[in-house]
C-alpha positions in Angstrom: -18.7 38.7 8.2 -22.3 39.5 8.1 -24.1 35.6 8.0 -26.3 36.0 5.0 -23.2 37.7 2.7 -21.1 34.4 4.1 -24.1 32.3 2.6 -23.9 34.8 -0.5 -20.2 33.3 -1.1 -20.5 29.7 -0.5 -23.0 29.4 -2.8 -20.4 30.4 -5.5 -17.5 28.4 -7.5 -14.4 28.4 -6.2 -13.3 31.2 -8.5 -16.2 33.5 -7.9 -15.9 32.9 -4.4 -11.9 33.9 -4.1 -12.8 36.9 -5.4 -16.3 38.0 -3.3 -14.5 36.6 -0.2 -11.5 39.3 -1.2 -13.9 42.0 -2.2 -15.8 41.5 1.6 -12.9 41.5 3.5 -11.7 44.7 1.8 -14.8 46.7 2.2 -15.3 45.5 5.9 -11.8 46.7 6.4 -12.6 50.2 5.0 -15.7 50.7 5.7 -15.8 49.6 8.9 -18.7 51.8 10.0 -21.0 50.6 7.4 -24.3 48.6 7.2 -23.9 45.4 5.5 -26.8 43.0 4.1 -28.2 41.4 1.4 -30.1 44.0 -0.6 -31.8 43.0 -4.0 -30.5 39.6 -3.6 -26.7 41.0 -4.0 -24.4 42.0 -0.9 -24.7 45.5 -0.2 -22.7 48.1 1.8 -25.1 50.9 3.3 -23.8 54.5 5.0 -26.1 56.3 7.1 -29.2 54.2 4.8 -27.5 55.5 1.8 -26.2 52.3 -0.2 -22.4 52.9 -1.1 -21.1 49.9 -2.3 -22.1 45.9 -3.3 -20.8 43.7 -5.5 -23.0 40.9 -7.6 -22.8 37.7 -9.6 -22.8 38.4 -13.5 -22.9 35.6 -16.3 -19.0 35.9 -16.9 -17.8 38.2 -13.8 -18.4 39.6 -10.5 -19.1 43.2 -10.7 -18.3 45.5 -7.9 -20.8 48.4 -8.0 -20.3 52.0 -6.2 -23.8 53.7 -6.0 -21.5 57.2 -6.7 -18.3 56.1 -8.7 -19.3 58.4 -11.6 -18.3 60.9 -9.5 -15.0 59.2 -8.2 -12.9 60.7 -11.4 -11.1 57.4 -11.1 -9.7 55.1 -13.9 -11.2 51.3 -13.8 -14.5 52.1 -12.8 -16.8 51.8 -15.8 -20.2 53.8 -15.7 -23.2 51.9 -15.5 -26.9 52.7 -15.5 -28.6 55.7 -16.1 -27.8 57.5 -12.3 -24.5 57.6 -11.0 -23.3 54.6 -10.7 -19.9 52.8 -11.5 -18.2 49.4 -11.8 -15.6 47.6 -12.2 -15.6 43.5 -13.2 -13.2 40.3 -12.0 -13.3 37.0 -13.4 -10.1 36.1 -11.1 -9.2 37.3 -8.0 -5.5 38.2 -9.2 -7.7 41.3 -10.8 -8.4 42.9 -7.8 -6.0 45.9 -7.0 -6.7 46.3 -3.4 -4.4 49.9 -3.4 -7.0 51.2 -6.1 -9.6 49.5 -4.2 -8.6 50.9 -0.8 -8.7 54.1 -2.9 -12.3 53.8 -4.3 -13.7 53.3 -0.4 -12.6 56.2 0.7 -14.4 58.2 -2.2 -17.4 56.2 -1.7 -17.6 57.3 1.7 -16.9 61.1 1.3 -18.3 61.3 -2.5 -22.6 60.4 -2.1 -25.5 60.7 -3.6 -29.0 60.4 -2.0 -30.2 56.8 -3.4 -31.6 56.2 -0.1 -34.4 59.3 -1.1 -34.5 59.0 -4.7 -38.2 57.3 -4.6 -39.1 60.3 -2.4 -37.0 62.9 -4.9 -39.0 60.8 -7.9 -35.8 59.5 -9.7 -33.8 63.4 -8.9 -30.5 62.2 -7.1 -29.2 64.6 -5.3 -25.4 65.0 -3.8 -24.6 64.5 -0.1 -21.8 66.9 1.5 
């Protein structure tokens, strides 16, 4: 696991941690060929420059962001922001369904939007094939 999203953990409770640590693995696992850093202060998986998936410290959860996930047409992902963004929130690592999860992964890698342009686009996301 990339040093800095290790770091990311640790610095968590023991609850929080179960489930980042779980969420990591997972997304390592099926994204395999990704990028992976700490972007925005939050771990952050990154295909071809295009971020795809990250999840992040909330007052009562961990949420697990897909840049795309509106467009997944899946149940458990909750939209979020005014792009295309979706989520999905744990507070135990029981909570995390890694069939469903497995599942979103391979939309976020097939199902894209540009967010890596979208500065140069000013704000207009377009979709990746």
């Amino acid at each position: 696991m990339n040093k800095e999203i290790q770091a990311y953990n640790d610095s968590m409770s023991a609850a929080d941690k179960a489930i980042c640590e779980k969420l990591a693995r997972e997304i390592d696992k099926h994204l395999a060929e990704a990028e992976n850093k700490i972007w925005h202060r939050h771990p952050v998986w990154f295909l071809n420059g295009n971020p795809v998936v990250g999840y992040s410290k909330l007052k009562d959860s961990i949420r697990l962001l897909f840049w795309s996930g509106q467009s997944f047409d899946e149940e458990g992902l909750q939209p979020e922001g005014s792009f295309k963004a979706a989520e999905a929130r744990y507070t135990d690592v029981k909570q995390v369904n890694t069939d469903l999860l497995k599942r979103w992964l391979e939309k976020a890698a097939k199902i894209q939007w540009d967010y890596k342009n979208i500065v140069k686009r000013k704000g207009v996301l377009e979709r990746l094939l």
